[in-house]
C-alpha positions as CSV (number, residue, x, y, z in Angstrom):
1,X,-18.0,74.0,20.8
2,X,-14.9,75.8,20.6
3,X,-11.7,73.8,21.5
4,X,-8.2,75.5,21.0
5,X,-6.4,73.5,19.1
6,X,-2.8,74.4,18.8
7,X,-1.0,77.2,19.7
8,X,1.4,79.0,16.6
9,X,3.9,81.4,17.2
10,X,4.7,84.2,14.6
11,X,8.4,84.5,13.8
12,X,8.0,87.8,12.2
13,X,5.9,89.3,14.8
14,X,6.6,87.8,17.8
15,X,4.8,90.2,20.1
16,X,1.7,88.3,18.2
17,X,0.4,85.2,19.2
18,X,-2.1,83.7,17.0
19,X,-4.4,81.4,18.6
20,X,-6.2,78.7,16.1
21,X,-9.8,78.1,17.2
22,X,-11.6,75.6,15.5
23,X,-14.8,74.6,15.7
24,X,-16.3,71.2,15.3
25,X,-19.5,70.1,14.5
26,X,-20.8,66.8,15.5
27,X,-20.9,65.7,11.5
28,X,-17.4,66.4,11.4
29,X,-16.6,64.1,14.5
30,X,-18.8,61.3,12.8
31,X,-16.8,61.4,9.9
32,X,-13.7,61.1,11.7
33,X,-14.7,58.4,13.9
34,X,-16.0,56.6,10.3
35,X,-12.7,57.4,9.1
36,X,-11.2,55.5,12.2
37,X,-13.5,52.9,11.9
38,X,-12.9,52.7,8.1
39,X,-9.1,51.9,8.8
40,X,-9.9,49.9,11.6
41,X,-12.4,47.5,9.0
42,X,-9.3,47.7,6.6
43,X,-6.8,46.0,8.8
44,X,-9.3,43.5,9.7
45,X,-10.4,42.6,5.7
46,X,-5.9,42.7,5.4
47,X,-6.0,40.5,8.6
48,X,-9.1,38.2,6.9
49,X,-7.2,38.1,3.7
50,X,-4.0,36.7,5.0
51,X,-5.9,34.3,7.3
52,X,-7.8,33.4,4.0
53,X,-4.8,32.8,1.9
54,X,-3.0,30.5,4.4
55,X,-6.1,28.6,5.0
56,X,-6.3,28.2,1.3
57,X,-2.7,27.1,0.9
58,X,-3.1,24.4,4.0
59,X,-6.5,23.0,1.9
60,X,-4.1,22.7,-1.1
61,X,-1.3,21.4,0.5
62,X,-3.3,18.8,2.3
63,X,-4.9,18.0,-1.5
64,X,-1.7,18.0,-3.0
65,X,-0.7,15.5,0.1
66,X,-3.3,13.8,-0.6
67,X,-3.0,13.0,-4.6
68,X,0.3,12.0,-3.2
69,X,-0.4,9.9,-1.0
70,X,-3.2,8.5,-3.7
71,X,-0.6,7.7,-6.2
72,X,2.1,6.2,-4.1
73,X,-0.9,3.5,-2.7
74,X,-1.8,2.7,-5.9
75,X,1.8,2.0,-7.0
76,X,1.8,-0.3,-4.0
77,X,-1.2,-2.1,-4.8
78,X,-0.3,-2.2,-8.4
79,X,3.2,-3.9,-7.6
80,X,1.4,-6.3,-4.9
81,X,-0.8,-7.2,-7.4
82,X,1.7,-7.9,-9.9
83,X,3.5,-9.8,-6.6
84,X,0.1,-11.5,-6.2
85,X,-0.1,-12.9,-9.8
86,X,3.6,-13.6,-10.1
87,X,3.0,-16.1,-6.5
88,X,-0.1,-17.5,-8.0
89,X,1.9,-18.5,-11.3
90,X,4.7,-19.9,-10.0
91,X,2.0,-21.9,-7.5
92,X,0.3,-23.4,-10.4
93,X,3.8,-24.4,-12.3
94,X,4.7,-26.1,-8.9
95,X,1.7,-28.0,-8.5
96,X,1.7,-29.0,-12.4
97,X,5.1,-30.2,-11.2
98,X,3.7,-31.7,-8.5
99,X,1.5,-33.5,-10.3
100,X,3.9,-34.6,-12.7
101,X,6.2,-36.1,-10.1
102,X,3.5,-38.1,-8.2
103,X,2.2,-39.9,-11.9
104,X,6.1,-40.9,-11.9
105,X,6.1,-42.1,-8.1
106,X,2.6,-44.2,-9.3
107,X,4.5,-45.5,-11.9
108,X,7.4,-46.3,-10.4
109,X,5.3,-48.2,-7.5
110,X,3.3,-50.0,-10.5
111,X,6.4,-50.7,-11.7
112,X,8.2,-52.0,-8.5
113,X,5.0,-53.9,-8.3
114,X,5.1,-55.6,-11.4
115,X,8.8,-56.6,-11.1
116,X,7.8,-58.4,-7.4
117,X,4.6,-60.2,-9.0
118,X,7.4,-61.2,-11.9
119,X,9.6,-61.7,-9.3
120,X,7.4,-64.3,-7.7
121,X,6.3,-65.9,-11.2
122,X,9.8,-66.9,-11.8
123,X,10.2,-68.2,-8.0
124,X,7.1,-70.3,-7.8
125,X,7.9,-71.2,-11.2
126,X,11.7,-72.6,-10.0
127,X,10.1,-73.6,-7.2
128,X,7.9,-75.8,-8.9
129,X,10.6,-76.6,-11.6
130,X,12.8,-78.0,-9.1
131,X,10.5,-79.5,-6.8
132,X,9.7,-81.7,-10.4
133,X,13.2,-82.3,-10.3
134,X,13.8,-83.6,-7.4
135,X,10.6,-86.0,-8.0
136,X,12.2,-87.2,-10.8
137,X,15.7,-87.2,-9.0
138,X,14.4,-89.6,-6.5
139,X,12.5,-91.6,-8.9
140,X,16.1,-92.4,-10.9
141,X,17.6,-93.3,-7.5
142,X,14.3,-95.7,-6.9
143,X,13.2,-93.5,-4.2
144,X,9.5,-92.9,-3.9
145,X,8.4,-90.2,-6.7
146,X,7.3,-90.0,-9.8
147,X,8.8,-92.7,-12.9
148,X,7.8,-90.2,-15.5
């Protein structure tokens, strides 16, 4: 098939006109269509590439994120559990306190007891002291009693 191409004018012989005819074969439109083709399959691989690359920078940005976000928890539990053992120290000092308080309270009651079973010693002992007395008071004045 014969297609005219393009048209050239001749400067230096402008009565001429020189007409291009070229001739294609079908292997020749193949290859340009390949050619086409080939560019075509080139932006798509530079397309593919940058798609790639960002994809691959979100996945590392999301690790990155993620070791971040690792470390920072374990900081947190770290300092609750420092927190943690810190409460349960100052919980067992407190109830050795506690403990050491209510032995003083018992013996401060045994104490308080003791001094009220003294207490009433001494009165059933005066008691008795001066109920003798007065036996012996009324026995002097010849009063019923006791001459002992």
């Amino acid at each position: 098939m014969a297609t005219k191409k393009e048209i050239k004018v001749n400067e230096a012989a402008p009565a001429l006109l020189l007409v291009q005819e070229e001739s294609t074969n079908p292997l020749q439109q193949k290859v340009v269509e390949l050619e086409g083709s080939i560019k075509q399959l080139q932006e798509q691989i530079k397309d593919l590439t940058k798609t790639r690359d960002n994809l691959t920078q979100q996945v590392f940005d999301r690790d990155k994120q993620k070791i971040k976000d690792d470390q920072e928890h374990k900081l947190v539990v770290e300092a609750i559990k420092k927190e943690s053992e810190i409460k349960a120290k100052q919980m067992e000092e407190l109830s050795t306190k506690f403990n050491d308080l209510a032995k003083l309270f018992d013996e401060y009651i045994k104490g308080a007891d003791d001094m009220v079973e003294l207490s009433k010693l001494f009165l059933r002992n005066n008691l008795r002291t001066q109920e003798l007395l007065q036996n012996k008071i009324k026995a002097f004045n010849g009063e019923e009693g006791d001459k002992k």
